[in-house]
C-alpha positions in Angstrom: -9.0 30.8 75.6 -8.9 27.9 73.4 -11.0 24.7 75.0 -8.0 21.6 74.8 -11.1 19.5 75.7 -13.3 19.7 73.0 -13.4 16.9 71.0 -12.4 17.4 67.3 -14.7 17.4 65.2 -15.3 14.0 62.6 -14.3 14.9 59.2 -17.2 13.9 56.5 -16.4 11.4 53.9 -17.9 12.7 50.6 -19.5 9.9 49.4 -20.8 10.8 46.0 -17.1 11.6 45.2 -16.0 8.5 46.5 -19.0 6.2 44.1 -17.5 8.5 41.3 -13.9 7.5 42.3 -14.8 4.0 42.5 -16.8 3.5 39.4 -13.8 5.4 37.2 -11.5 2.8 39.0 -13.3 -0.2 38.4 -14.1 1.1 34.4 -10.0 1.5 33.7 -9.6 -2.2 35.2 -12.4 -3.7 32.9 -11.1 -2.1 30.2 -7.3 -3.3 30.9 -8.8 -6.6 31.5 -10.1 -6.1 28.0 -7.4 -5.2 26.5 -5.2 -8.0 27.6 -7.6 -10.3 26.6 -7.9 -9.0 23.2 -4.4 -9.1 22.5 -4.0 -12.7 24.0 -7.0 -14.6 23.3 -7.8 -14.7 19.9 -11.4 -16.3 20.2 -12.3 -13.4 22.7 -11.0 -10.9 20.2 -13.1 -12.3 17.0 -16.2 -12.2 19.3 -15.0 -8.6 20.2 -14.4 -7.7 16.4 -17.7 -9.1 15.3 -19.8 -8.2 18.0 -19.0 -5.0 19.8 -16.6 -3.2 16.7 -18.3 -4.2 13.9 -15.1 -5.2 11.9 -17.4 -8.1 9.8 -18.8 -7.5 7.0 -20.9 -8.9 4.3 -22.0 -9.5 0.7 -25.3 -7.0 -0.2 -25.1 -5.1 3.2 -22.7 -2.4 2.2 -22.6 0.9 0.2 -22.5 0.3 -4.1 -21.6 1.4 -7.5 -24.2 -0.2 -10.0 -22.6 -0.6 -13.1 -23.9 -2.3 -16.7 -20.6 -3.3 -18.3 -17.9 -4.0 -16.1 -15.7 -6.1 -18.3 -15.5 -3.1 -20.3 -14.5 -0.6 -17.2 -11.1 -0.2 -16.1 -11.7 0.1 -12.2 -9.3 1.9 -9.7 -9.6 3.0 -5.9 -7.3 5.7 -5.0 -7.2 8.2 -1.8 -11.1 8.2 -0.8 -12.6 7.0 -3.4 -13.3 4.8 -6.4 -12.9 5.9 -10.1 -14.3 3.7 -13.3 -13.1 4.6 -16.9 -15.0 3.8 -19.7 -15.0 5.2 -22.4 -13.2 8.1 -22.0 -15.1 9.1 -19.0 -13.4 9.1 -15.7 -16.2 8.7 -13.1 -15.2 9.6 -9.4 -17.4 7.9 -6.8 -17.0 8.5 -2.7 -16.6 6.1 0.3 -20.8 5.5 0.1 -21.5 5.2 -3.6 -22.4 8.7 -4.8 -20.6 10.3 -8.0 -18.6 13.2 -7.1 -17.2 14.1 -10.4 -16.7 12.8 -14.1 -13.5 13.9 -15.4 -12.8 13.7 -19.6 -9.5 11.2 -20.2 -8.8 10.3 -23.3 -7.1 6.7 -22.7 -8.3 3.0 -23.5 -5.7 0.7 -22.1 -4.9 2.8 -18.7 -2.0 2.4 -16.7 -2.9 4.1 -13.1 -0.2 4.7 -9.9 -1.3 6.4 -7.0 0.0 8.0 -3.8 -1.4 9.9 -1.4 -4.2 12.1 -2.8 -2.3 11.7 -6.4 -3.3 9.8 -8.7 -1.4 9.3 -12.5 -3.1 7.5 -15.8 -1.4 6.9 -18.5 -1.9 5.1 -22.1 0.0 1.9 -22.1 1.9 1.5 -25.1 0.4 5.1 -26.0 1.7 8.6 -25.7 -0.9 10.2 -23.0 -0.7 10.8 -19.7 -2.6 12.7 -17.1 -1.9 14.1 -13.0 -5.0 13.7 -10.8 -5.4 15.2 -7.6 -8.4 14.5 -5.5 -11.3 14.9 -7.9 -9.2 17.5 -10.3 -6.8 17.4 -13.4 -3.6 19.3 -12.6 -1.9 18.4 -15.9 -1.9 16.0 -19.2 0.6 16.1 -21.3 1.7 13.7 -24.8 5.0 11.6 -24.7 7.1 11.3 -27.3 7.3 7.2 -27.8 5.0 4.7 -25.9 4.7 4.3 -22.2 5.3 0.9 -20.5 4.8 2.3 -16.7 4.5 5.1 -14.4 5.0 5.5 -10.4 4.3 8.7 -8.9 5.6 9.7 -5.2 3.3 11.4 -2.9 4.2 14.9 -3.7 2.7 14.2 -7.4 6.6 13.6 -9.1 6.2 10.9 -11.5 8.8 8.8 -13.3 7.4 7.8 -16.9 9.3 4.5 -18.8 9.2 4.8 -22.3 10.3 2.0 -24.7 10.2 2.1 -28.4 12.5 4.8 -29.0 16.3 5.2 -30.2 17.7 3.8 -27.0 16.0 1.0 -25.5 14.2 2.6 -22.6 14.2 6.4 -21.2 13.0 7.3 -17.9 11.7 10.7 -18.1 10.9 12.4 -14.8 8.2 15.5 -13.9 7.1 17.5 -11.3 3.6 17.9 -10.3 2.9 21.0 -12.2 4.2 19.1 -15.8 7.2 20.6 -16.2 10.0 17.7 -17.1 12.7 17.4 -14.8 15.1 15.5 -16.9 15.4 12.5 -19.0 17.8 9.3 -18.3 18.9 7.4 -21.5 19.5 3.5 -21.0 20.6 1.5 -24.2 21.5 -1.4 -22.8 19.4 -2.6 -19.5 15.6 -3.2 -19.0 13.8 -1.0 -16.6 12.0 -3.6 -13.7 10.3 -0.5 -11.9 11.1 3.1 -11.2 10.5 5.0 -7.4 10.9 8.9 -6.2 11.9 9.6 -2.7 9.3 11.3 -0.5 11.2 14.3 -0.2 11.5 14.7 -4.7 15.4 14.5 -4.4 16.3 11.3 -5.4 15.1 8.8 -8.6 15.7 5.0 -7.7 15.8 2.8 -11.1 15.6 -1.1 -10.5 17.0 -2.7 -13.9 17.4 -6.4 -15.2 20.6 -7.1 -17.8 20.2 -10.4 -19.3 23.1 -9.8 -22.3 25.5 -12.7 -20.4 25.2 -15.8 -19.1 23.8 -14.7 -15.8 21.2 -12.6 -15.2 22.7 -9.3 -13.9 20.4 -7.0 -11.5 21.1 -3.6 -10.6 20.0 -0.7 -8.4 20.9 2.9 -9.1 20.5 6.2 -6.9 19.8 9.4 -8.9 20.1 12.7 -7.7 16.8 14.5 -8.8 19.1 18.1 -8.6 22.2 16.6 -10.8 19.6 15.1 -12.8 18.4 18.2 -14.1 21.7 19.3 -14.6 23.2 16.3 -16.6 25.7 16.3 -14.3 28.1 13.3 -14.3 27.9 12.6 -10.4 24.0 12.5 -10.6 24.2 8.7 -9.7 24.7 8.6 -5.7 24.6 5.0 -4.8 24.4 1.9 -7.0 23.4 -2.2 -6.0 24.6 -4.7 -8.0 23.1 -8.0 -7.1 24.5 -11.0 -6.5 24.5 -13.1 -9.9 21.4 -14.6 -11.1 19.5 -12.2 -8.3 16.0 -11.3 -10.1 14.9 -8.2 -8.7 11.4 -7.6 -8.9 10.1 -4.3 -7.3 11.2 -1.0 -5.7 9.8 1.2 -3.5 10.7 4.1 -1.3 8.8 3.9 1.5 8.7 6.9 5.1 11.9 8.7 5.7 13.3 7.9 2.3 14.2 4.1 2.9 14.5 2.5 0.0 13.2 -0.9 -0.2 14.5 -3.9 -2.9 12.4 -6.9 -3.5 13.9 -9.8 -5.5 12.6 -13.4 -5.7 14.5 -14.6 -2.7 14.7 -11.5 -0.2 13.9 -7.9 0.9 16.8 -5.3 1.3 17.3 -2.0 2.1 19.4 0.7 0.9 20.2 3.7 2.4 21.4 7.1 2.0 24.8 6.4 2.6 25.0 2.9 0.2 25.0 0.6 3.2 22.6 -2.2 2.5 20.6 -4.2 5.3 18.8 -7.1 4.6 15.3 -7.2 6.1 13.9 -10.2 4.8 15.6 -13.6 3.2 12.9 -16.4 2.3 14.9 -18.7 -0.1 14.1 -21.9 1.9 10.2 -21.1 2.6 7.2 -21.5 1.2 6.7 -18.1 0.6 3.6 -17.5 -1.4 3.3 -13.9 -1.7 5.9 -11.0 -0.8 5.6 -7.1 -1.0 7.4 -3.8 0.0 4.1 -1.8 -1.6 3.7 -0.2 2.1 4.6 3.3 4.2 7.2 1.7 6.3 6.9 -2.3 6.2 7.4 -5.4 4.2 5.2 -8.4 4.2 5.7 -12.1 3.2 2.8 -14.7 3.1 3.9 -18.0 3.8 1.6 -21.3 4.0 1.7 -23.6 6.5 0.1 -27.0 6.9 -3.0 -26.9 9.8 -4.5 -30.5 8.6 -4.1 -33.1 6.2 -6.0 -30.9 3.5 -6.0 -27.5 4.8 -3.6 -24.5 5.5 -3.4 -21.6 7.3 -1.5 -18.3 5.2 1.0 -16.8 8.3 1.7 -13.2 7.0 4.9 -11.5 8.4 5.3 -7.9 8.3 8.3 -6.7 9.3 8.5 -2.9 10.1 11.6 -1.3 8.3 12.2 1.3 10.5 12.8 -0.7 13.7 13.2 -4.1 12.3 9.6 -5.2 14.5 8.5 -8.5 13.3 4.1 -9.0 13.8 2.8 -12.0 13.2 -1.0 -12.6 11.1 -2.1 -15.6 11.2 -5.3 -16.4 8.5 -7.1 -19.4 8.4 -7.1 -20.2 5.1 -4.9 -20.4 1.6 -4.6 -16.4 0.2 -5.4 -16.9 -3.2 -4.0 -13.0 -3.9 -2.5 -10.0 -1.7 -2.9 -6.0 -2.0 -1.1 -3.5 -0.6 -1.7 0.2 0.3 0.2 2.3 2.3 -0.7 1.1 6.0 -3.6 -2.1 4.5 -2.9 -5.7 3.6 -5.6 -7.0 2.2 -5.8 -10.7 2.0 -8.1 -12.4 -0.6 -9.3 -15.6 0.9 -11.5 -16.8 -1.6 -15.1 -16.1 -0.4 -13.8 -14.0 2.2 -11.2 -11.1 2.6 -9.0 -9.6 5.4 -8.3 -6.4 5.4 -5.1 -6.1 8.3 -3.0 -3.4 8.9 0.8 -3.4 9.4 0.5 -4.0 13.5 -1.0 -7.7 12.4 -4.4 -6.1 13.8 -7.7 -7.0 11.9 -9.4 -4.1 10.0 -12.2 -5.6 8.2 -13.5 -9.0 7.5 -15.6 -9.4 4.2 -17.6 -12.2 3.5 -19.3 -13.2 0.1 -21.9 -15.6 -1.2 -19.4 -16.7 -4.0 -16.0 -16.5 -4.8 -14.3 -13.0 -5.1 -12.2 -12.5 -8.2 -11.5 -9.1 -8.3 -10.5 -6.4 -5.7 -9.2 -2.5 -5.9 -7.9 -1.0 -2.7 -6.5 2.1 -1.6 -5.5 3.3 2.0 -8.6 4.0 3.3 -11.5 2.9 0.7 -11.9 -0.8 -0.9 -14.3 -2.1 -4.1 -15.2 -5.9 -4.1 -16.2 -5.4 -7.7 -18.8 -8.0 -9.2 -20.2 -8.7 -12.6 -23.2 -5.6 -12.0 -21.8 -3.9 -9.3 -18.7 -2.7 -6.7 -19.7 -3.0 -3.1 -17.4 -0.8 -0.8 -15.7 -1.2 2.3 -14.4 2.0 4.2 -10.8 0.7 5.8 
């Protein structure tokens, strides 16, 4: 028979469960404290990005490319690494300064676009043009008149502008194994920029028609299929800006927005024609602008801190969901690059390297005043007089 008068026993607490339980407890709450911190205070978070993550860097403590005559190089940084051509030789270096490859291309005055792990040169004013991808040639090819630009998409499409020939400019598009898609013939407009959807079905051509008294600029939407075609319906949507609108770059960015820069604003155009304006800066002091991103555009506006100083407040607004992030820099930005997620501000003896969330990458700091600057989405070159120092992003 059961005994109803035994005492129960006392259940045991294990206690080196209960230190581990604890400790994980009290490591999530630092770090939550952390976080807030980081994202509030900003003297905490450049104490964090210097100290603990590294994020500053300086003049003759990184990875380099020595080099004896840089004013003679053409310099480039594209996917993960940096490429110098000099005569003739295309040489490939990686994200710590070691040469990878040397390819043969046979252009002096390069014009280079690149996108993802694509990367197009071509002859400015000249007839050549080659397809890179990664370290490789895929294709080169000879144009028939002289090439004034290029923009590839990140499939390896490329839209080629050539002037000098019986009409005044014709876009000539190819895929990424050479074969030409189709031409476009335009007698009476000049061509401000070209852009290929992600997806290789549509060809967006920004042009500028200064015949009248006002400056007329336009936006068309070609169909890459009807294109090849000749079809008469191959133009889907066409802008025509408000008079004396300059229009000054083009760009499709993720999801096949396209994104319209002019002097005064940033639009975008979709699919269906309807336009949405993303950006209007008229009455600012906007110093810089750009739309050369995945899926944001920035302005750069300066704003008085002192009697003699400035800050540079960047403003990146995300086209997808209209987001707005604030970066603040505490100094005038003398010149702005742009690649795919990186914004990288040049201070003077200093540059900022900030991605699209307003979050800091990198900080570089020199011993003299930086003049010159490739960067790609992952791999910068501060390039000097005898060398480019590199920054992985």
């Amino acid at each position: 028979m059961k005994d109803f008068w035994k005492e129960p026993e006392t259940k045991k607490i294990n206690k080196k469960r209960m230190v581990i339980f604890i400790s994980i407890f009290i490591i999530l709450l630092l770090l939550i404290i952390i976080a807030i911190l980081y994202m509030n205070n900003k003297q905490i978070r450049d104490w964090i990005d210097v100290k603990i993550l590294q994020k500053e860097k300086t003049q003759n403590n990184l990875p380099s490319i020595e080099i004896e005559e840089i004013d003679n190089s053409n310099i480039y940084a594209f996917n993960r690494y940096i490429g110098i051509l000099d005569e003739n030789n295309f040489e490939i270096y990686d994200s710590v300064g070691n040469k990878q490859d040397t390819l043969t291309i046979e252009i002096t005055r390069p014009i280079f676009n690149a996108n993802n792990r694509y990367l197009v040169i071509a002859e400015e004013k000249g007839q050549k043009i080659y397809l890179i991808e990664d370290k490789n040639i895929l294709w080169e090819s000879d144009i028939e008149g002289n090439i004034s630009q290029v923009t590839i998409n990140k499939n390896g499409y490329i839209a080629v502008t050539i002037v000098d020939t019986m009409n005044k400019t014709v876009i000539a598009v190819y895929d990424n194994h050479g074969e030409q898609l189709f031409n476009i013939n335009l007698s009476s407009t000049r061509v401000v920029t070209t852009s290929i959807s992600e997806d290789n079905k549509y060809l967006a051509l920004a042009t500028i028609d200064t015949s009248g008294t006002i400056i007329q600029s336009d936006v068309k939407v070609i169909s890459v299929e009807d294109g090849k075609s000749n079809s008469e319906a191959m133009i889907k949507t066409a802008y025509n800006g408000e008079n004396n609108d300059l229009i000054t770059n083009i760009k499709y960015q993720e999801k096949d927005k396209l994104l319209c820069m002019f002097t005064n604003k940033i639009i975008s155009i979709k699919n269906d024609g309807t336009i949405e304006t993303l950006q209007e800066y008229e009455d600012k002091k906007i110093s810089f602008a750009s739309i050369d991103l995945s899926n944001s555009s920035i302005t750069i506006e300066e704003k008085s801190s002192g009697i003699f100083t400035a800050n540079s407040v960047v403003n990146i607004i995300n086209s997808e969901n209209k987001s707005e992030a604030l970066y603040t820099a505490e100094l005038i930005t003398k010149e702005v690059y742009t690649n795919n997620n990186i914004i990288a501000l040049n201070l003077g003896s200093e540059i900022e390297f900030i991605d699209t969330n307003a979050w800091l990458v990198k900080r570089y700091i020199a011993e003299q005043e930086i003049t010159r600057i490739v960067v790609s989405n992952s791999i910068a070159g501060i390039v000097y007089r005898d060398k480019i120092e590199i920054i992985n992003l």
